[in-house]
mmCIF file of the N, C-alpha and C atoms, coordinates in Angstrom:
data_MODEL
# 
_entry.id   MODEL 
# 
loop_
_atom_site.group_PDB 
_atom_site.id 
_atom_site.type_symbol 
_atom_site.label_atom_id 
_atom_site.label_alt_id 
_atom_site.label_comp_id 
_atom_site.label_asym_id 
_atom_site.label_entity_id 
_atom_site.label_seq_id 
_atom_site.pdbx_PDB_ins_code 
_atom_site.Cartn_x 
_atom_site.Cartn_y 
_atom_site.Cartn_z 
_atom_site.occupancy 
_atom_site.B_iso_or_equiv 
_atom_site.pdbx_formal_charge 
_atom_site.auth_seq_id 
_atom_site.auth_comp_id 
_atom_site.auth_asym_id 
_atom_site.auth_atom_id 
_atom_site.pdbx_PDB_model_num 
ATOM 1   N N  . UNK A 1 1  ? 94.481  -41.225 -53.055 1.00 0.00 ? 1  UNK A N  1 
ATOM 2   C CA . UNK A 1 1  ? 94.701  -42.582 -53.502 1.00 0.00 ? 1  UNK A CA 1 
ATOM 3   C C  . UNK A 1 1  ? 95.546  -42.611 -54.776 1.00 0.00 ? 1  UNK A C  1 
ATOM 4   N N  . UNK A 1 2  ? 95.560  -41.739 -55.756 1.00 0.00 ? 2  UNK A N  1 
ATOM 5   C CA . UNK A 1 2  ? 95.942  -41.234 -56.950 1.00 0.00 ? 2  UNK A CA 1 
ATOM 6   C C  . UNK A 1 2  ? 97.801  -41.581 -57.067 1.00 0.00 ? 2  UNK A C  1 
ATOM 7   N N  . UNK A 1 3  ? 97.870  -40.874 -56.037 1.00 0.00 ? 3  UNK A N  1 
ATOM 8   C CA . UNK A 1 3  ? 99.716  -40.675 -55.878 1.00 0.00 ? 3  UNK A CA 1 
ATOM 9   C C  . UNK A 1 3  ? 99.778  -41.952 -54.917 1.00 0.00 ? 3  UNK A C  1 
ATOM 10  N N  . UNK A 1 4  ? 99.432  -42.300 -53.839 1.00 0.00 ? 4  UNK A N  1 
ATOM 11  C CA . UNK A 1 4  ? 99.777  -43.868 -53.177 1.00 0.00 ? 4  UNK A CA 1 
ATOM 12  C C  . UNK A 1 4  ? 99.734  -44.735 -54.364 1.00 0.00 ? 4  UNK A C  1 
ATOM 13  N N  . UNK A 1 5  ? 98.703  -45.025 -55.131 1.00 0.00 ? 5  UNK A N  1 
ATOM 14  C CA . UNK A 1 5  ? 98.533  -45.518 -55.574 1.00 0.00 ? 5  UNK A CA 1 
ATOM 15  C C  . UNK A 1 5  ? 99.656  -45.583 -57.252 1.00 0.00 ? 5  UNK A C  1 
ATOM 16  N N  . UNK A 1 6  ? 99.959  -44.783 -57.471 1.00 0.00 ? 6  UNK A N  1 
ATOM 17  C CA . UNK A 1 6  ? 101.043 -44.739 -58.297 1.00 0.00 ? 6  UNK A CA 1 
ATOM 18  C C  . UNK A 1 6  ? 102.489 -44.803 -58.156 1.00 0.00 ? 6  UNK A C  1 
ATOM 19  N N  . UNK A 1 7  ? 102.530 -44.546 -56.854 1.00 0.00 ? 7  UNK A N  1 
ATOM 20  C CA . UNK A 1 7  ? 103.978 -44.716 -56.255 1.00 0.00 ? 7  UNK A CA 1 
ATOM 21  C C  . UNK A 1 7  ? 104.135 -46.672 -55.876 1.00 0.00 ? 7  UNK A C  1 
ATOM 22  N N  . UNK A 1 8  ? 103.274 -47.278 -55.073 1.00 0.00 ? 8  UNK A N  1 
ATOM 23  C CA . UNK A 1 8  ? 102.972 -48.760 -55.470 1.00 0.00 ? 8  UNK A CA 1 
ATOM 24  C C  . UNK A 1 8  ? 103.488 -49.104 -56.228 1.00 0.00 ? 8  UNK A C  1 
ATOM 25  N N  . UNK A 1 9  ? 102.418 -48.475 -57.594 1.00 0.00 ? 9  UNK A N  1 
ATOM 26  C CA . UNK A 1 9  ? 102.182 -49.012 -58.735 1.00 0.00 ? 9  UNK A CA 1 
ATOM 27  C C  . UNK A 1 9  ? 103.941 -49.736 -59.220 1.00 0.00 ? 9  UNK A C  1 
ATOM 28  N N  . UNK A 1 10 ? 104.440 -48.054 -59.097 1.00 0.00 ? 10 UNK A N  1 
ATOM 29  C CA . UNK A 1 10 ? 105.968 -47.958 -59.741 1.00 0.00 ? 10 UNK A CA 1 
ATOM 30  C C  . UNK A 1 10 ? 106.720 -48.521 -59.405 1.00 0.00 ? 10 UNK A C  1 
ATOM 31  N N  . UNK A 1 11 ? 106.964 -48.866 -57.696 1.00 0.00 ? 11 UNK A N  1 
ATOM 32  C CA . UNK A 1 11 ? 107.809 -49.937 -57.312 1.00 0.00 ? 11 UNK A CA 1 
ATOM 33  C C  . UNK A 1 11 ? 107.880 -51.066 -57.619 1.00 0.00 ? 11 UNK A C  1 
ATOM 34  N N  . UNK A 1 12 ? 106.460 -51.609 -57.599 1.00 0.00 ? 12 UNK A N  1 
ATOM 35  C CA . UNK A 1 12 ? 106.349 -53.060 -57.893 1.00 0.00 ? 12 UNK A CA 1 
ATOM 36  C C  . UNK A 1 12 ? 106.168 -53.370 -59.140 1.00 0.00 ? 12 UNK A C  1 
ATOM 37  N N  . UNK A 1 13 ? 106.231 -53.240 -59.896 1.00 0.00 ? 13 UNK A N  1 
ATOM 38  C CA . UNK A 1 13 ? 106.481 -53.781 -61.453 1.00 0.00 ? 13 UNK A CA 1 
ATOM 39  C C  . UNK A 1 13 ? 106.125 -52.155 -62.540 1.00 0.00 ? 13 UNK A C  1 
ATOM 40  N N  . UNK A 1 14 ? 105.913 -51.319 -62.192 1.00 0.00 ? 14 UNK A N  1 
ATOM 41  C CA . UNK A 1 14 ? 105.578 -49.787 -63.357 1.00 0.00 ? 14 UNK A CA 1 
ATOM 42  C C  . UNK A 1 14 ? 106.207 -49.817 -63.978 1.00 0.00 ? 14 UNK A C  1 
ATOM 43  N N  . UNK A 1 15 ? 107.714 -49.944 -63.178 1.00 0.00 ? 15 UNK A N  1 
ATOM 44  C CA . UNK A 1 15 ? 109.572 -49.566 -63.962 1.00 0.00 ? 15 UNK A CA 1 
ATOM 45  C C  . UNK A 1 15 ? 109.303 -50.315 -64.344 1.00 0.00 ? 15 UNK A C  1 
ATOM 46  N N  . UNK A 1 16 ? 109.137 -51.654 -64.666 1.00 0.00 ? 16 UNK A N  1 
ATOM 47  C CA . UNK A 1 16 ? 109.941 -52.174 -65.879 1.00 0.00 ? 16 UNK A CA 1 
ATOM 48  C C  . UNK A 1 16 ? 108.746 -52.993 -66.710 1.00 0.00 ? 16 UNK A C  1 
ATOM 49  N N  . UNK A 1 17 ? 107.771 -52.365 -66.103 1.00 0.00 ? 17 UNK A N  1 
ATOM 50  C CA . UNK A 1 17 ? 106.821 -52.467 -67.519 1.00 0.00 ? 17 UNK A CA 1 
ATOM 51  C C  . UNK A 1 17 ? 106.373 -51.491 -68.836 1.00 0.00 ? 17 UNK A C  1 
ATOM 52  N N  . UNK A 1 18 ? 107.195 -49.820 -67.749 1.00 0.00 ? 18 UNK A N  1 
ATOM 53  C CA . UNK A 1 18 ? 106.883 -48.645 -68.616 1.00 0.00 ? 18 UNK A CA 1 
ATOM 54  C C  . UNK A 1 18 ? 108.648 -48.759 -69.701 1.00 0.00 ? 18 UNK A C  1 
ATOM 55  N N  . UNK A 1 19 ? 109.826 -49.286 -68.709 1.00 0.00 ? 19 UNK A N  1 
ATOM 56  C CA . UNK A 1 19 ? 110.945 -49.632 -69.510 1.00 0.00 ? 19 UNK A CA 1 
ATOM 57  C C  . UNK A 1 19 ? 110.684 -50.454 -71.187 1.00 0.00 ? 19 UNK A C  1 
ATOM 58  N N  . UNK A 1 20 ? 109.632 -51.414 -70.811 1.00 0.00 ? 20 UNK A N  1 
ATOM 59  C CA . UNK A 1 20 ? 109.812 -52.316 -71.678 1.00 0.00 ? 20 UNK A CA 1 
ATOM 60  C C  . UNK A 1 20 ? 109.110 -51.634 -72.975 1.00 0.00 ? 20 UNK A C  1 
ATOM 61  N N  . UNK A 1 21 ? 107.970 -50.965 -72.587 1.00 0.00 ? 21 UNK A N  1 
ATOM 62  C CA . UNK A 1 21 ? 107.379 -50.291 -73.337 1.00 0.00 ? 21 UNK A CA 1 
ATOM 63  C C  . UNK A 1 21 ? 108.208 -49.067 -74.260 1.00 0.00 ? 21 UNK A C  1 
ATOM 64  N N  . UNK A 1 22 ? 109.091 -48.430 -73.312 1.00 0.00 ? 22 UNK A N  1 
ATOM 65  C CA . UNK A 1 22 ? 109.644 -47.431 -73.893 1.00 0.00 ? 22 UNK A CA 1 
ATOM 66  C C  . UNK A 1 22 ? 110.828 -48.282 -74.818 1.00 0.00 ? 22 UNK A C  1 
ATOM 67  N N  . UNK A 1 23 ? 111.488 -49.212 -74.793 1.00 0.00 ? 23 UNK A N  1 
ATOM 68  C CA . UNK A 1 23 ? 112.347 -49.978 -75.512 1.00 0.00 ? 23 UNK A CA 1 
ATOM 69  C C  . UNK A 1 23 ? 111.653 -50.495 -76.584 1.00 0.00 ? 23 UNK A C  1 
ATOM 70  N N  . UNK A 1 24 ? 110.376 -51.005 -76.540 1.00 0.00 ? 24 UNK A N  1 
ATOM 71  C CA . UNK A 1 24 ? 109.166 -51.537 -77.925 1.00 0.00 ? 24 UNK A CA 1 
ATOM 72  C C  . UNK A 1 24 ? 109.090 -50.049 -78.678 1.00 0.00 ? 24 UNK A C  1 
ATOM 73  N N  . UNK A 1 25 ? 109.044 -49.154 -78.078 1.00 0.00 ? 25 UNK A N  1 
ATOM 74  C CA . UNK A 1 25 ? 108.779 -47.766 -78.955 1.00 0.00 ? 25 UNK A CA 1 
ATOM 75  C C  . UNK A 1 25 ? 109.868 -47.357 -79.580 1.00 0.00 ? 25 UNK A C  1 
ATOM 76  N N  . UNK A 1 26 ? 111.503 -47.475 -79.139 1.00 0.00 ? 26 UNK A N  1 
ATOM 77  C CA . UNK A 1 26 ? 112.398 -47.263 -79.642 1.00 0.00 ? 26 UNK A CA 1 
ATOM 78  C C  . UNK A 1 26 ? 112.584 -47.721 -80.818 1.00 0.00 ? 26 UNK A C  1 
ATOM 79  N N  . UNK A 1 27 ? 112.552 -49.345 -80.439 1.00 0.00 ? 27 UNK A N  1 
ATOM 80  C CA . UNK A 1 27 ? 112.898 -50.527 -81.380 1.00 0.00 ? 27 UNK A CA 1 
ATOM 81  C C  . UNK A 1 27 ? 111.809 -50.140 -82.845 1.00 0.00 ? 27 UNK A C  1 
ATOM 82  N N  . UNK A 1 28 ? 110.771 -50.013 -82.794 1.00 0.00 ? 28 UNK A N  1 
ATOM 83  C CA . UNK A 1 28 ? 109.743 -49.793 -83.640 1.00 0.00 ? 28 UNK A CA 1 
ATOM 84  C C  . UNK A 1 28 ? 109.676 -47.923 -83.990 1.00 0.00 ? 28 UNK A C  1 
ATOM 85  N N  . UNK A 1 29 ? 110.490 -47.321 -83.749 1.00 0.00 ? 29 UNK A N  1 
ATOM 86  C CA . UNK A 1 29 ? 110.484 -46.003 -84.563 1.00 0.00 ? 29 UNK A CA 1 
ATOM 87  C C  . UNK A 1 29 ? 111.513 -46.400 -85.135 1.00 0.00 ? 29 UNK A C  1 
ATOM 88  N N  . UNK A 1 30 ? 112.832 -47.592 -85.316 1.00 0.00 ? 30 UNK A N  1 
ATOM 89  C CA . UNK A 1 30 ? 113.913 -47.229 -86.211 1.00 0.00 ? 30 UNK A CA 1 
ATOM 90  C C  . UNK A 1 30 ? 113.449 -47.197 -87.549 1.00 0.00 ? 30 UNK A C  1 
ATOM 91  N N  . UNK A 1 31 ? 112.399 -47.859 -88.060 1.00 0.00 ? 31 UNK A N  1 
ATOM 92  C CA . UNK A 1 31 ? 112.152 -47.701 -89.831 1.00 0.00 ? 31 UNK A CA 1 
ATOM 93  C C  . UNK A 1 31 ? 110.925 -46.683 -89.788 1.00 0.00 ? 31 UNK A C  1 
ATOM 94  N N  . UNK A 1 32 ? 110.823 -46.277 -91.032 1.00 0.00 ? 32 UNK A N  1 
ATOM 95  C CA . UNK A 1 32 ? 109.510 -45.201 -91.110 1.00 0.00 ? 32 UNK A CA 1 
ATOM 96  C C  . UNK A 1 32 ? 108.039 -45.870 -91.169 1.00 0.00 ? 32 UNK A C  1 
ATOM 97  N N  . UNK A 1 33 ? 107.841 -47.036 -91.810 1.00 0.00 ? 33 UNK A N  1 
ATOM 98  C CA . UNK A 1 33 ? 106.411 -47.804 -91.338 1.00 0.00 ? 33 UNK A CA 1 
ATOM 99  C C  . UNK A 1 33 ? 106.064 -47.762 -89.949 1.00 0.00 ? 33 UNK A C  1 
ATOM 100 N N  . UNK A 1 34 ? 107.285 -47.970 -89.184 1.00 0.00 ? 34 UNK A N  1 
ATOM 101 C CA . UNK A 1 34 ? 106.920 -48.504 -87.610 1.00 0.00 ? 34 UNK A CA 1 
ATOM 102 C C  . UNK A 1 34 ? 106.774 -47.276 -86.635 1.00 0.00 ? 34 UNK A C  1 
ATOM 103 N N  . UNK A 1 35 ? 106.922 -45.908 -87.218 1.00 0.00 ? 35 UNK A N  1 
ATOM 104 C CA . UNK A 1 35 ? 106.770 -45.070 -86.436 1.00 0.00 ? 35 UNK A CA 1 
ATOM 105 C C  . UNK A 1 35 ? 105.491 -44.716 -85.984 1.00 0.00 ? 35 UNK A C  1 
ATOM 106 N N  . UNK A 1 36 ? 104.443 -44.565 -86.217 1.00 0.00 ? 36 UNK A N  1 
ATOM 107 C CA . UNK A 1 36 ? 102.803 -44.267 -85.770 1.00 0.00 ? 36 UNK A CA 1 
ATOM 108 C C  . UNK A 1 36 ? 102.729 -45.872 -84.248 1.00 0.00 ? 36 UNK A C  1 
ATOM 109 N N  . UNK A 1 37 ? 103.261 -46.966 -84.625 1.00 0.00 ? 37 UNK A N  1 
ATOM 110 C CA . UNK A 1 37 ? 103.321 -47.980 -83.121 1.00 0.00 ? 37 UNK A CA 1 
ATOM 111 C C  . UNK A 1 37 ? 104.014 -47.523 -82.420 1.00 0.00 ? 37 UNK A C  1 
ATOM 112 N N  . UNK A 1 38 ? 105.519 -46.965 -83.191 1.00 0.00 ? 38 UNK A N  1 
ATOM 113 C CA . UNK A 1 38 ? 106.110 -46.440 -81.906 1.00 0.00 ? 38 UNK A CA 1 
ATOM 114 C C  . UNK A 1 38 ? 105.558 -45.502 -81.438 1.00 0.00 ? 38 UNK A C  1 
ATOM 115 N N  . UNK A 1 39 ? 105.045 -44.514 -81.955 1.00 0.00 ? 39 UNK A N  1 
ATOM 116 C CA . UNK A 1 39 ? 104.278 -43.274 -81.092 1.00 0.00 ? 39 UNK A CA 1 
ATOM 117 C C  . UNK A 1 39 ? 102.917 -43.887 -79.897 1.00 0.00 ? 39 UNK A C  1 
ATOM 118 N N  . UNK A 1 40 ? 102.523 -45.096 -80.491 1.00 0.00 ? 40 UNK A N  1 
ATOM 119 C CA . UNK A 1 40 ? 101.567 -45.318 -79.777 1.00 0.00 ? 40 UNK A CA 1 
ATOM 120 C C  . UNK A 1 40 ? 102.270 -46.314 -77.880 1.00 0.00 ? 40 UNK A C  1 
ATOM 121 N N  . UNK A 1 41 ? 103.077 -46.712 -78.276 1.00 0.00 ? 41 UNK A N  1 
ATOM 122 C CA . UNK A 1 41 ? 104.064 -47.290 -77.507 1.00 0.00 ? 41 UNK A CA 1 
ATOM 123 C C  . UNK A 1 41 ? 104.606 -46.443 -76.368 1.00 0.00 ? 41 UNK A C  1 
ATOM 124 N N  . UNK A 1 42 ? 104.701 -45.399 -76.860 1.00 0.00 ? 42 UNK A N  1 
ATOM 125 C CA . UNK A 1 42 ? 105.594 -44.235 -76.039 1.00 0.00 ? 42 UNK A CA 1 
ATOM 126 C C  . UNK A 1 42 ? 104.183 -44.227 -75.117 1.00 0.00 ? 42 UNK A C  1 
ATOM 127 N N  . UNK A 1 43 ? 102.959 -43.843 -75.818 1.00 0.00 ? 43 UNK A N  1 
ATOM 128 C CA . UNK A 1 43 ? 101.428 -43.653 -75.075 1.00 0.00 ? 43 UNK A CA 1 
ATOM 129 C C  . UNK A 1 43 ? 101.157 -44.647 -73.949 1.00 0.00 ? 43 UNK A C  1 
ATOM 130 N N  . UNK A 1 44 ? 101.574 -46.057 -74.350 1.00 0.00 ? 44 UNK A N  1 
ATOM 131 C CA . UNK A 1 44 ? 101.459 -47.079 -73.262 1.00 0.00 ? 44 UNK A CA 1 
ATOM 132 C C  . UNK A 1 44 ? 102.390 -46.991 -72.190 1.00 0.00 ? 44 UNK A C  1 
ATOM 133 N N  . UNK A 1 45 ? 103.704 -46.399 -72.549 1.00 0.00 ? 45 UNK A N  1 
ATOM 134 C CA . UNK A 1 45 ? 105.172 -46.696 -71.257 1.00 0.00 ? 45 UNK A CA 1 
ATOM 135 C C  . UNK A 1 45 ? 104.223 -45.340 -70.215 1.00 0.00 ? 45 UNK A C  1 
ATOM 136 N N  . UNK A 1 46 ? 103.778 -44.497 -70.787 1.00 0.00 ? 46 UNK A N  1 
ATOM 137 C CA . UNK A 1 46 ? 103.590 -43.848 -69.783 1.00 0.00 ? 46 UNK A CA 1 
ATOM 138 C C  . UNK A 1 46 ? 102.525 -43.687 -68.945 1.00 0.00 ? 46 UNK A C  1 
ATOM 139 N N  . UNK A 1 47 ? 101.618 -44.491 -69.820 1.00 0.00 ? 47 UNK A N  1 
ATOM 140 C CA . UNK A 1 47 ? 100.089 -45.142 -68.639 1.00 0.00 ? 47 UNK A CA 1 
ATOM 141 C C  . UNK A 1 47 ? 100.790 -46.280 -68.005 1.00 0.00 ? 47 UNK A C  1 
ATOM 142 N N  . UNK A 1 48 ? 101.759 -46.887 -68.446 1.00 0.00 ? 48 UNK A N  1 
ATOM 143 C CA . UNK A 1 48 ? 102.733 -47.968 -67.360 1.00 0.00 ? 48 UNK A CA 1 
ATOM 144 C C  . UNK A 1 48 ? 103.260 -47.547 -66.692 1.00 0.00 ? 48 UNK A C  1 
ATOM 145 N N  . UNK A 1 49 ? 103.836 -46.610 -66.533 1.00 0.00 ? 49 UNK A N  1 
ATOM 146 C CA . UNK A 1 49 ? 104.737 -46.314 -65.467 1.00 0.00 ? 49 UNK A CA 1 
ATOM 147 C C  . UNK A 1 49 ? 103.300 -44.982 -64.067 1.00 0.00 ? 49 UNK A C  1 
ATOM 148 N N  . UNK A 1 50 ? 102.797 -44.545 -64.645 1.00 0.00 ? 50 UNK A N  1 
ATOM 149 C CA . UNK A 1 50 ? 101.627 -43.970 -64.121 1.00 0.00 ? 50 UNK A CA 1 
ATOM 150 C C  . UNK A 1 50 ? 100.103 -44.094 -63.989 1.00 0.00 ? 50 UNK A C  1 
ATOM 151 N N  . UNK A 1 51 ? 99.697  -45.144 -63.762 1.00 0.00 ? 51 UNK A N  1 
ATOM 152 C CA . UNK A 1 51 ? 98.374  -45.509 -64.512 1.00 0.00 ? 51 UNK A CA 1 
ATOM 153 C C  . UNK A 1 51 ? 97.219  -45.450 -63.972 1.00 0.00 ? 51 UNK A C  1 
ATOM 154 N N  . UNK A 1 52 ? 96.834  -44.212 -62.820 1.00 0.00 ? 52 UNK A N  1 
ATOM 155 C CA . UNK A 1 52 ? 96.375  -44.370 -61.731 1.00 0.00 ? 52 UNK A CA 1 
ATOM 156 C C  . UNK A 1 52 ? 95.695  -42.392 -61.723 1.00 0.00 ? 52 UNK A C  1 
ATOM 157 N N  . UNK A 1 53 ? 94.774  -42.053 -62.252 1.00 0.00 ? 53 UNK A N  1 
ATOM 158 C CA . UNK A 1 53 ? 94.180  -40.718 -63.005 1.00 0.00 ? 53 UNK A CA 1 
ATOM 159 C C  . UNK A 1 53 ? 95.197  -40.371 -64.127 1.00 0.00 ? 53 UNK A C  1 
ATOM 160 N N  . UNK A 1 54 ? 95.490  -41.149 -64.805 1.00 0.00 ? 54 UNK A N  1 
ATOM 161 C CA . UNK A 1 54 ? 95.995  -41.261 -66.359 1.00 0.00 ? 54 UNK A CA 1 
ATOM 162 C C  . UNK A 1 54 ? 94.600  -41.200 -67.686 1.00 0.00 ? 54 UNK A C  1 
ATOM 163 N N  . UNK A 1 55 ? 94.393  -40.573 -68.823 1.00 0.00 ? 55 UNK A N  1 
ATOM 164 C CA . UNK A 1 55 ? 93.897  -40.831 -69.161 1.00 0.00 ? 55 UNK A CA 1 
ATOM 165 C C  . UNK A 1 55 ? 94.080  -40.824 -70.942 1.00 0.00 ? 55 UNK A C  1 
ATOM 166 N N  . UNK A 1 56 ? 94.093  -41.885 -71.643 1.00 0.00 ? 56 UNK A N  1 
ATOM 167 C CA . UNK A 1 56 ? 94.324  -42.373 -72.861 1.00 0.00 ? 56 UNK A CA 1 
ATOM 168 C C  . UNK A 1 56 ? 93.515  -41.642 -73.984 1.00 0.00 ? 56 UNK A C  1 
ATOM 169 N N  . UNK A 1 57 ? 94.048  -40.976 -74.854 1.00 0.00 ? 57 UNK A N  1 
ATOM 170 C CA . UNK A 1 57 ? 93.154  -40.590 -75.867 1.00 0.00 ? 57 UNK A CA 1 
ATOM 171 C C  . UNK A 1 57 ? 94.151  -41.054 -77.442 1.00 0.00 ? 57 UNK A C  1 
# 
């Protein structure tokens, strides 16, 4: 179910919810305050784009 279920996932909206995420992480590492969100950002694009035996720490 793991991989069906992530391949789904990805077609129907993953891409461009893990895109958007990875563009919020970009945008927010350009100054040095915003880098620890962007790191956390990068953490979300990729439970977005995979989110299906992913697990967040």
């Amino acid at each position: 179910m793991g991989c069906i279920g992530n391949l789904l996932w990805f077609i129907f909206g993953g891409f461009a919810s893990g895109l958007s995420w990875l563009l919020a992480g970009v945008l927010w590492c350009i100054t040095i305050i915003g880098i620890p969100i962007g790191k956390q950002c990068f953490k979300l694009a990729k439970l977005a784009l995979m989110p299906f035996g992913a697990k967040v720490r």
